[in-house]
Backbone as CSV, one residue per row, in Angstrom:
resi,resn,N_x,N_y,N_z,CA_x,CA_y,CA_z,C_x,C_y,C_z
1,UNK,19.722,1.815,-27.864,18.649,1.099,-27.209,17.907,2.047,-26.271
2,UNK,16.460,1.901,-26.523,15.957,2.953,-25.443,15.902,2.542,-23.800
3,UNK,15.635,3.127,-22.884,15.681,2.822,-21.441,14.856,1.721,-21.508
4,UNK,15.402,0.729,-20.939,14.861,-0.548,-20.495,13.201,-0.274,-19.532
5,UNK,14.144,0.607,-18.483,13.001,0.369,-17.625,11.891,1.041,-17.817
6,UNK,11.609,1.969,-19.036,10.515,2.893,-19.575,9.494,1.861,-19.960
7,UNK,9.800,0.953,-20.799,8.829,-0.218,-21.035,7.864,-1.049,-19.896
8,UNK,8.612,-0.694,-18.842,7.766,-1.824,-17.364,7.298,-1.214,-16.965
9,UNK,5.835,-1.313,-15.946,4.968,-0.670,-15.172,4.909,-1.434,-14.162
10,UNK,4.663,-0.670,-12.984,4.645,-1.824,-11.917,3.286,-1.552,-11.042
11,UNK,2.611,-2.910,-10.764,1.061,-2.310,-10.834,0.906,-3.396,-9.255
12,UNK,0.158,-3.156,-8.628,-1.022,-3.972,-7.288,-1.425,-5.083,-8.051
13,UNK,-1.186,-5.976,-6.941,-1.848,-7.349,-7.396,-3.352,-7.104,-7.335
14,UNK,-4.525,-6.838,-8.372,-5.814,-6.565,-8.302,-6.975,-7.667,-8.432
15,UNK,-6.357,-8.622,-8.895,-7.194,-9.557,-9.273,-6.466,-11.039,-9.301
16,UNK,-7.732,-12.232,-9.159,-7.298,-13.295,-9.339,-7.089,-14.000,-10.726
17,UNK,-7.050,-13.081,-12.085,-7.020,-13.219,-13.356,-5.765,-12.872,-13.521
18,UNK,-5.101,-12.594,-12.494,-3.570,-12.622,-12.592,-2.838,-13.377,-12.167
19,UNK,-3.587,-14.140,-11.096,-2.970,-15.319,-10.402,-2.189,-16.379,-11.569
20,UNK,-2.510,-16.757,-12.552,-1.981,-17.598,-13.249,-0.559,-17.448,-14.085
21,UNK,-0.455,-16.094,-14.447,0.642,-15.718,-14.700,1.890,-15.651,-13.854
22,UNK,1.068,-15.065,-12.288,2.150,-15.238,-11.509,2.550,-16.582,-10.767
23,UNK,1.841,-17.469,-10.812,2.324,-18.679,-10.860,3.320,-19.613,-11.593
24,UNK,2.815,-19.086,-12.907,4.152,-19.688,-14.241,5.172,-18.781,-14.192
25,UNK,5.601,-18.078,-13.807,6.764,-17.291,-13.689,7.254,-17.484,-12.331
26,UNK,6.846,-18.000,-11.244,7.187,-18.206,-10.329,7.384,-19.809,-10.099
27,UNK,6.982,-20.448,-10.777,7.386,-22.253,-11.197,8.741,-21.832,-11.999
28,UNK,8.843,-21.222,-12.920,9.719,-21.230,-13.861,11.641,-20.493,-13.476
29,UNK,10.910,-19.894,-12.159,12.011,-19.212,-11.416,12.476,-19.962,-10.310
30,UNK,11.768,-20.432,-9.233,12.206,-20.893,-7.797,12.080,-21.896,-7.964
31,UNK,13.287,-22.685,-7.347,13.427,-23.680,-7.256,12.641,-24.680,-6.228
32,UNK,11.747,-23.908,-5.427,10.462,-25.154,-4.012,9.118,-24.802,-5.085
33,UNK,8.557,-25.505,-5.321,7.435,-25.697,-5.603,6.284,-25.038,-4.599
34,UNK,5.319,-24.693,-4.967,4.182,-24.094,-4.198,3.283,-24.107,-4.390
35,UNK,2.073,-24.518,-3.947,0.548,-25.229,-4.375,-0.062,-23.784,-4.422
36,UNK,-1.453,-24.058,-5.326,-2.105,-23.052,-5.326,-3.147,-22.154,-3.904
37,UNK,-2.899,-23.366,-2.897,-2.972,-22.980,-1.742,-2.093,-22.293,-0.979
38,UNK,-0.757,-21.775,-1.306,0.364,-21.300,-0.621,-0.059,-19.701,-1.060
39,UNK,-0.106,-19.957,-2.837,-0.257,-18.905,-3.835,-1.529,-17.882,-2.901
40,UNK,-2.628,-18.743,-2.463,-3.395,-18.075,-2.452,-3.528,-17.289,-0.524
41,UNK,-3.291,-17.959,0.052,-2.666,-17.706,1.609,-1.591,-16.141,1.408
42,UNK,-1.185,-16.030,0.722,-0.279,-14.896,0.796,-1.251,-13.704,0.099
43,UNK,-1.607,-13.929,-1.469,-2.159,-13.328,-1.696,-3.803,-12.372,-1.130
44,UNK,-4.564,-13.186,-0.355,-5.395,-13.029,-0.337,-6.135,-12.389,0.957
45,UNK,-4.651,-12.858,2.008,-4.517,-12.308,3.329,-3.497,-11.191,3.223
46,UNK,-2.545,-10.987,1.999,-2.000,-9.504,2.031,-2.150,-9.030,0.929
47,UNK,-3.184,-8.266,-0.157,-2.751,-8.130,-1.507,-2.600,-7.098,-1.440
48,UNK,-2.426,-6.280,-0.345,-1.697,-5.003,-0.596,-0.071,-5.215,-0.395
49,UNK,0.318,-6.319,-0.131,2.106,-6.506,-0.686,2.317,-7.553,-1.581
50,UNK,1.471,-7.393,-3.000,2.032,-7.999,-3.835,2.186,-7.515,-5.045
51,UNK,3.059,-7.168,-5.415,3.622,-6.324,-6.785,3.538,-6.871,-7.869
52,UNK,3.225,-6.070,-9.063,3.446,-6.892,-10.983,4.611,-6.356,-11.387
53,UNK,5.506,-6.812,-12.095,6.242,-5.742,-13.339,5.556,-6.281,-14.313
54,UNK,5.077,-5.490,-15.107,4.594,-6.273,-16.670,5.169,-5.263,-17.890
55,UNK,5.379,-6.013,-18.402,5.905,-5.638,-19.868,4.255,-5.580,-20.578
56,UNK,4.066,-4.122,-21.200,2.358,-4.606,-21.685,1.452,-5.226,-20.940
57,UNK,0.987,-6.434,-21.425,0.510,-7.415,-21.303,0.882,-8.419,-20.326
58,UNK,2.410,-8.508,-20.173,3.231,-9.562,-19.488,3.791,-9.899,-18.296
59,UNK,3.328,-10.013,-17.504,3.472,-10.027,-16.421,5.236,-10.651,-16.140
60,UNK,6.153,-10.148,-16.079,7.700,-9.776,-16.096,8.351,-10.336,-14.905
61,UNK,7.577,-9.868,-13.710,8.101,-10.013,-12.399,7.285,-10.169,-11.277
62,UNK,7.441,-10.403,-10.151,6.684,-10.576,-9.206,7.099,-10.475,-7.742
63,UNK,6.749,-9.957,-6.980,6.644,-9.925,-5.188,5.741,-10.497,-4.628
64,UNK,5.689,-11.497,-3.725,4.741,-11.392,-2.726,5.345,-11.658,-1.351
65,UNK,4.616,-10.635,-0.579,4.936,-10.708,0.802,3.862,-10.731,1.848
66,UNK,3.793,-10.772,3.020,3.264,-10.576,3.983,3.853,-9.603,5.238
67,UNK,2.676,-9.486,6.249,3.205,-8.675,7.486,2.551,-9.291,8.998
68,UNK,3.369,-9.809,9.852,2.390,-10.246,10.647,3.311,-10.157,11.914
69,UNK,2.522,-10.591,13.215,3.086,-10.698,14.639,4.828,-11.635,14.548
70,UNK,5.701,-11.426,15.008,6.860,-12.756,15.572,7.619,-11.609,16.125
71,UNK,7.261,-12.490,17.879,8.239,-11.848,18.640,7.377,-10.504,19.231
72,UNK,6.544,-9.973,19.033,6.072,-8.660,19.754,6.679,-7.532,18.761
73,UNK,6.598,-8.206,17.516,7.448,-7.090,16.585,6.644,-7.448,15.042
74,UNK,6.431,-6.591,14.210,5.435,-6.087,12.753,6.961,-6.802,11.933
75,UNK,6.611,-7.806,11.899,7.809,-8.689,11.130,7.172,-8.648,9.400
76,UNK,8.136,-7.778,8.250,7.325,-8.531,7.162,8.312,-9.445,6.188
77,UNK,7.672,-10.546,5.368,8.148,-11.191,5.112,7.993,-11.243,3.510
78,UNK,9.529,-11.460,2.975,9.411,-11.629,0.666,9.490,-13.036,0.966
79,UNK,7.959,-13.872,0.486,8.430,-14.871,0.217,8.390,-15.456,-0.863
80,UNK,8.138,-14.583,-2.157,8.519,-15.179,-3.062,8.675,-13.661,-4.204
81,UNK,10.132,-13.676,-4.653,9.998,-12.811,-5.779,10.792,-13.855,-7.194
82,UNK,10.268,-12.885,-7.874,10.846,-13.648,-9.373,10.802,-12.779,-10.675
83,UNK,11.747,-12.486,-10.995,11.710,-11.820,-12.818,12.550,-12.738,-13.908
84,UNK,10.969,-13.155,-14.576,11.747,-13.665,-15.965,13.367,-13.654,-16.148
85,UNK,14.070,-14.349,-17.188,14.975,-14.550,-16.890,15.691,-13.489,-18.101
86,UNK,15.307,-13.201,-18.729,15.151,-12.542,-20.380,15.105,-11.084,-19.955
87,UNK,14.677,-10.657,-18.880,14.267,-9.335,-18.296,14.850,-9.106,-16.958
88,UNK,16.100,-9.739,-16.547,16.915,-9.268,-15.441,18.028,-8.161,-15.805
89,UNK,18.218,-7.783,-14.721,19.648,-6.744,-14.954,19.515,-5.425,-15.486
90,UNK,17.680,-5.249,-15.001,17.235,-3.965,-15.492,16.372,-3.361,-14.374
91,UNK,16.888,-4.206,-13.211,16.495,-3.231,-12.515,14.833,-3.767,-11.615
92,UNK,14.447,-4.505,-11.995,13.210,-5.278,-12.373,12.749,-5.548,-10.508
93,UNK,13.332,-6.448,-10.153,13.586,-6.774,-8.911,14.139,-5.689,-7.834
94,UNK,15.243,-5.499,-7.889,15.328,-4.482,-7.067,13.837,-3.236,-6.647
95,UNK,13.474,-2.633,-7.875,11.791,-1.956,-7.879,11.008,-2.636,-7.043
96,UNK,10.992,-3.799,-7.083,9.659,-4.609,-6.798,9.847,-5.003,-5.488
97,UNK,11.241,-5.129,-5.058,11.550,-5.225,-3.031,11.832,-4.025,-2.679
98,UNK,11.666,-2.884,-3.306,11.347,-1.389,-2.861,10.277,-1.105,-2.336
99,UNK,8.950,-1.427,-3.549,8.278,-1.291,-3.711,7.534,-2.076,-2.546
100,UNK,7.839,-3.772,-2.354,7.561,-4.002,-1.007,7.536,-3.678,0.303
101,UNK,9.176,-3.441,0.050,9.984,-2.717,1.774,8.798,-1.320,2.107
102,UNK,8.548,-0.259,0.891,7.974,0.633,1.518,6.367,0.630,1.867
103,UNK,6.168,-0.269,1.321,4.504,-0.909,1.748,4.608,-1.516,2.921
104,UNK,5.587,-2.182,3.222,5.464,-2.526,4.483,5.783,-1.552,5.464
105,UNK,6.998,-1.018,5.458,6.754,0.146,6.604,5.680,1.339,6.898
106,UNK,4.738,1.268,5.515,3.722,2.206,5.695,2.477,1.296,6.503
107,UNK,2.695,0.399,6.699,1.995,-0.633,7.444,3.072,-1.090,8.850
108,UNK,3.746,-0.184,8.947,4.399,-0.119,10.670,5.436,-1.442,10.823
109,UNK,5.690,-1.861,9.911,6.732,-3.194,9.821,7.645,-2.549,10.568
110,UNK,8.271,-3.201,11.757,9.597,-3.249,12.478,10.919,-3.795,11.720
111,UNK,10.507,-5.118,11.022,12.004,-5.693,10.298,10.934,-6.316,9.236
112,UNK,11.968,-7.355,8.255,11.574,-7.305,6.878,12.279,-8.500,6.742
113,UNK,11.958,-10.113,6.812,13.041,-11.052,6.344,12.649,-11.883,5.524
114,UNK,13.770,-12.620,4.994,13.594,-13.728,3.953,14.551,-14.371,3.829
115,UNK,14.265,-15.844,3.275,15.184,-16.657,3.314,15.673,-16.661,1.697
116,UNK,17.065,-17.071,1.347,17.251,-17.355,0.042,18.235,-18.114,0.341
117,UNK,18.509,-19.356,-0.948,19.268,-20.342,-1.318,20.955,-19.587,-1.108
118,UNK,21.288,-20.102,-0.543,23.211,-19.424,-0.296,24.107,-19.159,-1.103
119,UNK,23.586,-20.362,-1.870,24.021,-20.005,-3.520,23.921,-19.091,-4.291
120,UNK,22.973,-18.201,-3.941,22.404,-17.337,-5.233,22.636,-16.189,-4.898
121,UNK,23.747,-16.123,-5.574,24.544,-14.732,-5.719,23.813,-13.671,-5.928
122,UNK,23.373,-13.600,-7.038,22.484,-12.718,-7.420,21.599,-12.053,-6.863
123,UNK,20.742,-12.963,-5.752,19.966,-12.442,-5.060,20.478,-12.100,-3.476
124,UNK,21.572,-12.530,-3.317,22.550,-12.028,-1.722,23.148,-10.702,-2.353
125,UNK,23.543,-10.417,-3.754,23.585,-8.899,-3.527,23.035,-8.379,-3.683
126,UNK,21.775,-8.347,-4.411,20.350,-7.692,-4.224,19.821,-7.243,-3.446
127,UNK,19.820,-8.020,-2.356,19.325,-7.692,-0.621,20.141,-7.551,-0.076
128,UNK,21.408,-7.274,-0.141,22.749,-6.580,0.484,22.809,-5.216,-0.034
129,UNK,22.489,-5.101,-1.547,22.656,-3.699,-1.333,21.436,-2.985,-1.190
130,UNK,20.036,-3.368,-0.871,18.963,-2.706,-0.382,19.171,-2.821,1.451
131,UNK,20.076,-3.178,1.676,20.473,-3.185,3.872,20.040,-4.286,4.469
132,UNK,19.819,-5.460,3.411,19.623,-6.481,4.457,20.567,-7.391,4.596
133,UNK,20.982,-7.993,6.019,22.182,-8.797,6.483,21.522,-9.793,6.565
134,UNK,22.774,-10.713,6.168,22.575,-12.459,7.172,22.483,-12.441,8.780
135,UNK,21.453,-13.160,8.517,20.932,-13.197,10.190,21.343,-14.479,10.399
136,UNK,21.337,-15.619,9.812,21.701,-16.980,9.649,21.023,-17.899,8.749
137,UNK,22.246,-19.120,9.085,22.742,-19.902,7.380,21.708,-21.233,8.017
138,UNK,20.423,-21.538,7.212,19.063,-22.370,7.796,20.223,-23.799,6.439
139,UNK,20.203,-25.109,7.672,20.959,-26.026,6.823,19.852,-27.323,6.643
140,UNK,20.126,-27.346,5.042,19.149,-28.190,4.293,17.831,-27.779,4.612
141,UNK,17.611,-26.182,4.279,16.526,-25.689,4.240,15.345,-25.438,3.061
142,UNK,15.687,-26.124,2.076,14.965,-26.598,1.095,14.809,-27.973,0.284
143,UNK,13.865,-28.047,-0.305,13.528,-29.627,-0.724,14.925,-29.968,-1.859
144,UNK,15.322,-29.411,-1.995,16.400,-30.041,-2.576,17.245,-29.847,-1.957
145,UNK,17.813,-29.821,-0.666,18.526,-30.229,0.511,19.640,-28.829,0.250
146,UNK,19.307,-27.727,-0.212,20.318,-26.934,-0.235,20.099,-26.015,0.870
147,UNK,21.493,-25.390,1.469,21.307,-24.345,2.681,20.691,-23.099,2.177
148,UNK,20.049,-22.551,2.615,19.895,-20.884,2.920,20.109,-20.063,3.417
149,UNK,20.128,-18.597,3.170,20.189,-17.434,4.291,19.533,-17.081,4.777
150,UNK,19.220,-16.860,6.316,17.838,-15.505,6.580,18.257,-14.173,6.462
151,UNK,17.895,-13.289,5.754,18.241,-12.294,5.764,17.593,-11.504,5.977
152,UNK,18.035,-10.386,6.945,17.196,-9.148,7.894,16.948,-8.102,7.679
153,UNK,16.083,-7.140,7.778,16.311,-5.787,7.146,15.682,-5.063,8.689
154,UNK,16.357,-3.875,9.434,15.610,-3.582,10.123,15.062,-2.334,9.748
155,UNK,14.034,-2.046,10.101,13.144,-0.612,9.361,13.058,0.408,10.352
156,UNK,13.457,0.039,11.436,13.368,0.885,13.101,14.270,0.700,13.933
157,UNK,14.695,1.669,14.657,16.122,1.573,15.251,14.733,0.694,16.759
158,UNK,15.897,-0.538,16.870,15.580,-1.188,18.257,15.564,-0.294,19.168
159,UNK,14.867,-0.725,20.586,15.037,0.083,21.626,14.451,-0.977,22.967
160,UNK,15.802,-1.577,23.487,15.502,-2.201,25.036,14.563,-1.265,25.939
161,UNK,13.757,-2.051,26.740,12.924,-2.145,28.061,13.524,-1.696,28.951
């Protein structure tokens, strides 16, 4: 089998002719629902942190994040990633919260968080082994009443006043 990951490209969210793809792959992955007003609030106020994987044509995977003020600190935030389900375990995701993490610190991000379902293994070692910890367990933090993690990444060593 040839290298998996030779086939994927990972490209800037450039346009809103992509918006639709990354919507059905992101319905088809996360479990909260998100209006095309959420879709477009992230995108449109950060599209320099939102990532493609595409296979060809196919849009494979997805990031979107933001970067903004909380706390007197360049907080950025994944709030939504997703890779097809047919195309995990290659690496897909991990790229694409790289690919975030270092866009954001080139944009002066202090820390880096996100919440995920507690359940999902998959994605607690994902962001465990890129350095981000549980910061804390948010209870019945989604519409289907399941707990979550916040999980932290810091990008800068703190330094008290």
């Amino acid at each position: 089998m040839a290298d998996d990951q030779q086939e994927i490209h990972f490209v800037d969210y450039t346009s809103e002719l992509q918006l639709p793809a990354v919507i059905q792959l992101i319905e088809n992955d996360l479990s909260e629902p998100y209006s095309i007003y959420t879709y477009r609030y992230f995108i449109h106020n950060w599209p320099k942190l939102c990532f493609l994987a595409m296979d060809a044509d196919r849009c494979v995977g997805v990031i979107i994040c933001k970067l903004d003020q909380h706390k007197n600190r360049n907080r950025g935030y994944i709030a939504m990633l997703a890779v097809a389900k047919e195309y995990r375990k290659r690496a897909i995701g991990t790229t694409l919260v790289q690919k975030a993490i270092r866009a954001m610190k080139e944009q002066d991000a202090d820390e880096v968080v996100l919440e995920t379902e507690y359940t999902n293994q998959g994605a607690l070692a994902l962001y465990q082994r890129l350095g981000f910890i549980k910061d804390k367990r948010l209870h019945r933090y989604y519409l289907n009443g399941v707990d979550a993690f916040r999980l932290k990444l810091f990008c800068k060593t703190m330094v008290k006043d």
